[in-house]
N, C-alpha and C positions, 0 to 999 in steps of 0.2 A: 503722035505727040500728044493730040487733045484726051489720047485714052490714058495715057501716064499722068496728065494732068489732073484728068478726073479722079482716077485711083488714090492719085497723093490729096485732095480734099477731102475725098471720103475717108481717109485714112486720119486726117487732122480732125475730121467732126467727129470719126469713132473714140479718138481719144480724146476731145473736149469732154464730148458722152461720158465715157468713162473717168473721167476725172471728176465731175460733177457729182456723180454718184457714188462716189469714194465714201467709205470703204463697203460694199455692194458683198463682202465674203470675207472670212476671219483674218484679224489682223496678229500677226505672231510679233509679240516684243520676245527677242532673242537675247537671253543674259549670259555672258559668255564665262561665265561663275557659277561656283554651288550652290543648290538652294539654300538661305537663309546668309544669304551676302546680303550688303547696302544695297548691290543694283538688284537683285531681285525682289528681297523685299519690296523697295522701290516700283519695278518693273507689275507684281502683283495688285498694290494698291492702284495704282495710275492706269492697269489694265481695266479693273474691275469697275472703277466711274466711268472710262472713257464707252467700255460695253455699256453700260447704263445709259448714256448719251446717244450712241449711237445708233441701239438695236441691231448691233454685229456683235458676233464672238469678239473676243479680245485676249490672247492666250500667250501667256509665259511659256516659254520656250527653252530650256537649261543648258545649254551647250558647254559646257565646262572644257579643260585642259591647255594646257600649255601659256599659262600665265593668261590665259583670254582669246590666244590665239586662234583656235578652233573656231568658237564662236564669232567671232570679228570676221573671219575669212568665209563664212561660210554668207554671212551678211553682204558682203563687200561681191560674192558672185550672184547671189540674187537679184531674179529683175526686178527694173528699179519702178518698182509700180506703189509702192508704199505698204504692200503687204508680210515685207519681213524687214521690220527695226531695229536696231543696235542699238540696246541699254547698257553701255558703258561706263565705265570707271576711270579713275586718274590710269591705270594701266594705258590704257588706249594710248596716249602720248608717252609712257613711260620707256615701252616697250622698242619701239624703235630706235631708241637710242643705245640698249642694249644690245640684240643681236638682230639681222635679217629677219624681218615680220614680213609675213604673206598679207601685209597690205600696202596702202601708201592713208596716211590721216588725210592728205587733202587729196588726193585725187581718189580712193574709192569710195570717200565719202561726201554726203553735203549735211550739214549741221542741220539739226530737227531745233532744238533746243538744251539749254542748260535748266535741268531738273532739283536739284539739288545739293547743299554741298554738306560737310559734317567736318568735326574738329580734332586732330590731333595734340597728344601731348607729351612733353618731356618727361618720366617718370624715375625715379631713385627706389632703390631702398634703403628704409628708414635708418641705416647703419652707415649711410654714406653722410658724412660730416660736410654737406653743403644746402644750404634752402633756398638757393636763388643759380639762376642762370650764371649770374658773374662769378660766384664761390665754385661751381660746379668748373667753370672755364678756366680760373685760379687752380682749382687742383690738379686739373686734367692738363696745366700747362706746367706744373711743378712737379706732376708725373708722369711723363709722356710714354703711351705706350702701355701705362697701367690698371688702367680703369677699360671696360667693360660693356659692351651695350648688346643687346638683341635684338631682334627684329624677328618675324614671321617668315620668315625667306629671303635669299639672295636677290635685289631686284625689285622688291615691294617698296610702295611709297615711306613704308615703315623706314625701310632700309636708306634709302635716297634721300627722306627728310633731315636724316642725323648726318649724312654725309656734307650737304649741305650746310647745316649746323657747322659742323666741323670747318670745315671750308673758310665759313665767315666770321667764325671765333679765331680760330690758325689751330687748331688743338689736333692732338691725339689719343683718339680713342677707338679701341678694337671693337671690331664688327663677331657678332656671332649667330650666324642665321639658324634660324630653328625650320621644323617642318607642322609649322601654323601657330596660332597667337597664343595657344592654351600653353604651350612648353616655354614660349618666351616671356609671357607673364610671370610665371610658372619658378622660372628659375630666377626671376628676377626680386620676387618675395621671396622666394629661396636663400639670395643671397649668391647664389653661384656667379652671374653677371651683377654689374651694378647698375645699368642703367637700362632704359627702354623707353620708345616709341610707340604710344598705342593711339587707338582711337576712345575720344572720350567715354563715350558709353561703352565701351569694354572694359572698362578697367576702373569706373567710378567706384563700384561694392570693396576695391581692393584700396582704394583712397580714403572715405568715408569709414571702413573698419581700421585703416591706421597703417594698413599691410605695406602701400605703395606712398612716396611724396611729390605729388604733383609740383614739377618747379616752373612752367609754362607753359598757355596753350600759343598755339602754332598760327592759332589763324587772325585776321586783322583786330578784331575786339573778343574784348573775354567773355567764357561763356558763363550763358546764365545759369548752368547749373550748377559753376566754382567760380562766381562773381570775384573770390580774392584773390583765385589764380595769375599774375599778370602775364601779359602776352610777351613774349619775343623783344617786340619793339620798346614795348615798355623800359624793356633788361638793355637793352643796350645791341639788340642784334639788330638790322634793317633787312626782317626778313617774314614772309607771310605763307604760310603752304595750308594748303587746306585737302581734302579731298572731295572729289567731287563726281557727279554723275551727269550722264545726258543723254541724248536720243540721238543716233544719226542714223540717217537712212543711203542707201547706196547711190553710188553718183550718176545721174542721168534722172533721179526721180523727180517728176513736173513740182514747177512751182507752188501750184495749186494745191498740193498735196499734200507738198513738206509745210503750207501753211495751217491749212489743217489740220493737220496734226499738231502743231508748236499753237493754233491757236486751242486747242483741244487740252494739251496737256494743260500750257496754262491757266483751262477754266478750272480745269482740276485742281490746281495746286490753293488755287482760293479756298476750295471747299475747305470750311471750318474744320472737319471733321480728320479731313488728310493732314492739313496744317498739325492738329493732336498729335495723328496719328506718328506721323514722321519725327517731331519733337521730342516723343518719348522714345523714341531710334536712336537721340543725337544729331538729327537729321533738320537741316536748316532749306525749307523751299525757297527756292528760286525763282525760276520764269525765264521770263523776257525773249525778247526775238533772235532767229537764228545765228544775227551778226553778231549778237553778244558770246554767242557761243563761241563762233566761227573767231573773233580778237580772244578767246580764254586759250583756245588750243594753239595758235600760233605761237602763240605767251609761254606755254605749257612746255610746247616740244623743243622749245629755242632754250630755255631752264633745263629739264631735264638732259638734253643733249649735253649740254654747260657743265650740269654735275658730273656726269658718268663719265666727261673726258678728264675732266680735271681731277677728278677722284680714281681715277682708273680703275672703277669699279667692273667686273666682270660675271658674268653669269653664264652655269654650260647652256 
């Protein structure tokens, strides 16, 4: 019995050890996207000062496919030692509400922290005879069924935010998925659909040249790149979606670690330079402790679930 005993302290001061010395060999933030996504981009800058702080490697990881899935799952079975992290996106909760995901949000994961978020917006083309949310919701209610929207894919927040819209206006308007944001932009200054859902900085040069009309941004205050934009709530909808990013690491990884790390990110997000950096992305820094995380994604998964039944959105 006293050799079992012993075994198990030794085995608790090998891991205080090792926790203390954290991260002692490279840390892989794992983006389950292609490069030059939010979370990678993201995942690159926030690698690159945390390497500089730490005097460890610090390496982006691209695990791409299956909406995030790959990437997620491959997270979700690594030991939970803090050396392979989950740079995620609104997908993370989106996903399970669509079909069977090879994870669970709360149980293979524990929240590192909330990293960042960015802004979504309503967009028309300039042929469509409305300049506000309510005219838009007026027409689409005097023509049910006839108007038009895109998205980037079946399933994307792009997607889920208009349904949503829809939902809380009472309207009808047809969903048309593309295969990524340049065809749905794309067709939407075309003229072929009439409306879309993008994110800000992807679609400003299409605003600013007159191509696209910005009728709302999405998220709680307007941004300061379209100061005259008004938000959602403004228009009369009670409603706030933003997109957002964060760190989680796999479940079972010591306290000590997932602190360090979430205290780590956020020295980083101060740095003046990231702060630039990420703004000219679109990209609004965040922070804060892992609990604020851990209340966004409860928040997150209990909405998305909410839309996709009630919208009976489907995806293969």
């Amino acid at each position: 019995m006293w050799r079992i005993l012993a075994a198990s302290v030794l085995l608790l001061a090998a891991g205080a050890a090792s926790t203390q010395d954290y991260p002692s060999r490279p840390v892989h933030l794992v983006v389950p996207y292609t490069p030059g996504t939010g979370a990678d981009i993201l995942a690159r800058l926030i690698g690159a000062k945390l390497q500089e702080r730490w005097k460890t490697a610090v390496i982006t990881d691209n695990r791409p496919g299956a909406t995030g899935n790959i990437g997620t799952e491959l997270v979700a079975k690594s030991p939970p030692d803090g050396y392979s992290i989950l740079f995620a996106a609104t997908s993370f909760a989106v996903n399970p509400a669509l079909k069977p995901a090879p994870y669970d949000p709360d149980k293979s994961f524990v929240p590192v922290g909330l990293v960042a978020t960015s802004s979504l917006a309503v967009l028309l083309n300039p042929s469509v005879p409305a300049s506000s949310m309510r005219e838009l919701i007026e027409l689409a209610k005097a023509q049910p069924g006839k108007l038009h929207y895109s998205s980037p894919g079946g399933g994307g927040v792009q997607h889920l935010a208009m349904e949503l819209i829809k939902l809380e206006a009472g309207i009808d308007i047809v969903h048309v998925p593309y295969k990524g944001l340049g065809g749905a932009v794309s067709d939407t200054i075309a003229g072929h659909v009439q409306a879309t859902v993008a994110a800000l900085q992807s679609v400003a040069p299409h605003v600013h040249s007159g191509k696209l009309r910005m009728l709302a941004v999405l998220s709680a205050a307007r941004a300061p790149a379209f100061p005259g934009v008004p938000t959602l709530k403004e228009q009369g909808l009670d409603l706030e979606i933003d997109t957002w990013y964060a760190a989680f690491a796999p479940a079972g990884t010591p306290a000590a670690v997932v602190q360090k790390l979430n205290a780590g990110i956020n020295e980083v997000l101060l740095d003046p330079s990231i702060r630039t950096s990420l703004e000219k992305q679109g990209m609004i820094p965040a922070g804060g402790d892992p609990a604020r995380l851990e209340l966004l994604l409860k928040n997150e998964l209990a909405r998305w679930a909410r839309v996709v039944s009630a919208s009976g959105v489907k995806v293969e």
